[in-house]
C-alpha positions, 0 to 999 in steps of 0.5 A, a space after each residue: 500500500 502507498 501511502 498519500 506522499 507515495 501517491 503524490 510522488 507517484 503522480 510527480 513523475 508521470 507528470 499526472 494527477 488523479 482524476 476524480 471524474 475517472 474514480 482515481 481515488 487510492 485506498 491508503 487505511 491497511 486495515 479497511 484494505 485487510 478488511 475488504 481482502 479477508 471478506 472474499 474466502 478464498 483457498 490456495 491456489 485459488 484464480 482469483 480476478 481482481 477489476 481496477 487494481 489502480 496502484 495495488 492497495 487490494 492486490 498487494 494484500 491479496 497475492 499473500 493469500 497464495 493464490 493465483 491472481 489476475 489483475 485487470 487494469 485500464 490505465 497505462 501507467 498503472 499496469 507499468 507500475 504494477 507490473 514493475 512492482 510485482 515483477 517476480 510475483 509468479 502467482 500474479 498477471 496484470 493485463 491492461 484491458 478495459 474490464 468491459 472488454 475482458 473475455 475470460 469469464 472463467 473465473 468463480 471469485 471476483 473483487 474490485 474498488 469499482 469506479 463510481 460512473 461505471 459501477 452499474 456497466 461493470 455490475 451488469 457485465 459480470 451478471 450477464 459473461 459470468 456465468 460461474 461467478 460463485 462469490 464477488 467483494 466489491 467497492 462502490 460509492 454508498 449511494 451506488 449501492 442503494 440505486 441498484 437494490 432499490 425495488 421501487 421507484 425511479 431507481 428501481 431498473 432492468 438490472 436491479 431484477 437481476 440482481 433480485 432474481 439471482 443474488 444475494 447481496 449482503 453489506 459488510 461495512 462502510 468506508 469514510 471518504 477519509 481512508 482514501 486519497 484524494 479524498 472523494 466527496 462521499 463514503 464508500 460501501 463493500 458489499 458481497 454478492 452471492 449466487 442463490 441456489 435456485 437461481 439459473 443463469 440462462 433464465 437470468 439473462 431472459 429475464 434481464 432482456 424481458 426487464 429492459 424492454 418492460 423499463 424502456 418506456 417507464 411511462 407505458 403500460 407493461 402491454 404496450 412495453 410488451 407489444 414489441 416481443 407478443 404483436 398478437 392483442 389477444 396473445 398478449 392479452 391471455 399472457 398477462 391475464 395468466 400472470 394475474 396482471 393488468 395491462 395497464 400497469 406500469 413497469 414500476 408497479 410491478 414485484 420482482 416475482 411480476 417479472 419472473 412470471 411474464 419472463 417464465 410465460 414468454 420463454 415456455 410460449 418460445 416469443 423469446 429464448 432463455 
């Protein structure tokens, strides 16, 4: 871990400076940086993916665990920098690659301090390409959080019912803006996501599609949100009847167990595919 001297010199010479608009704001408390490291469980020899190392503050502290890390980092200069850092590290690869673009979905446990303007891009990513996901630590503002387990209102969106349908999410503890630097303007959250038993991926990403639509036009009514997968009236009128809904309710209105009953009955009708 750098400490805010360390930072700053860091930046010196790379003739640069964090870049609050981009979520640079670097962990410098040891002990919120063991607490978020020994929230994810973790066996030896275990691959293990970390989004956005930054300058290491996580990865320094998870390459003790004995496992096989892969750290996946936009910012040139920092991938120079860790890779100078932890150039005899051999159970550590750092690749410079946008996560939103990384295609190795094969890894069960995922950690990250995720940039606040994409944390909803980066969460959705995840949830849609990764498929053996068992357990996820991340980091996000606190505010970021509640947007995305809100279950109502104008927060309530397309990804929040996946969330619903397939995770647990348990908040572990918060972090003042303090233990960063440069400070941000508000705390931070971890939290750890889990995949709930029942749950099923191919039936996630269905459900996901189905919830885009039904959101696209919050103002609409769920029938005229769902014209564009049932174009038949009467089709569409039974389908909704089947699920105990009005066709004039809006998407908002609708619980998480609305949605998997109108998801459920136009995947076994084939209008869409899970």
């Amino acid at each position: 871990m750098l400490n805010k001297d360390q930072i700053k010199d860091f930046f010196a010479l790379e003739n640069s400076h964090a870049k609050k608009e981009l979520g640079q704001n670097f962990l410098i408390d040891l002990e919120t940086i063991d607490n978020i490291v020994n929230s994810l469980n973790v066996i030896k020899g275990e691959r293990v993916l970390e989004i956005g190392p930054g300058l290491g503050a996580l990865t320094n502290e998870l390459i003790k665990k004995d496992i096989n890390l892969t750290c996946v980092e936009y910012d040139q200069k920092f991938v120079n920098f860790l890779n100078k850092s932890y150039e005899n590290c051999k159970n550590l690869t750092i690749i410079k690659n946008n996560i939103l673009h990384f295609k190795d979905f094969s890894f069960k446990k995922v950690i990250g301090n995720l940039p606040y303007y994409i944390t909803t891009d980066i969460l959705e990513y995840i949830f849609k390409n990764f498929e053996n996901l068992e357990e996820a630590v991340f980091m996000v503002q606190n505010e970021a959080l509640n947007r995305i387990l809100a279950l109502s209102g104008k927060d309530f969106n397309a990804i929040n019912v996946l969330i619903a349908y397939r995770y647990e999410i348990e908040k572990l503890f918060i972090v003042s803006k303090n233990n960063f630097f440069p400070i941000p303007n508000v705390d931070s959250i971890v939290f750890r996501i889990k995949i709930k038993e029942n749950s099923d991926f191919d039936f996630s990403l269905a459900l996901l599609k189905v919830s885009k639509i039904l959101f696209k036009f919050r103002r609409k009514t769920i029938y005229n949100n769902l014209k564009v997968i049932v174009n038949n009236s009467n089709e569409l009128t039974l389908l909704l009847e089947k699920c105990g809904l009005s066709p004039n309710s809006r998407p908002e209105q609708l619980k998480i167990d609305d949605f998997i009953k109108i998801t459920n009955e136009l995947v076994e009708n084939k209008f869409i595919k899970d």
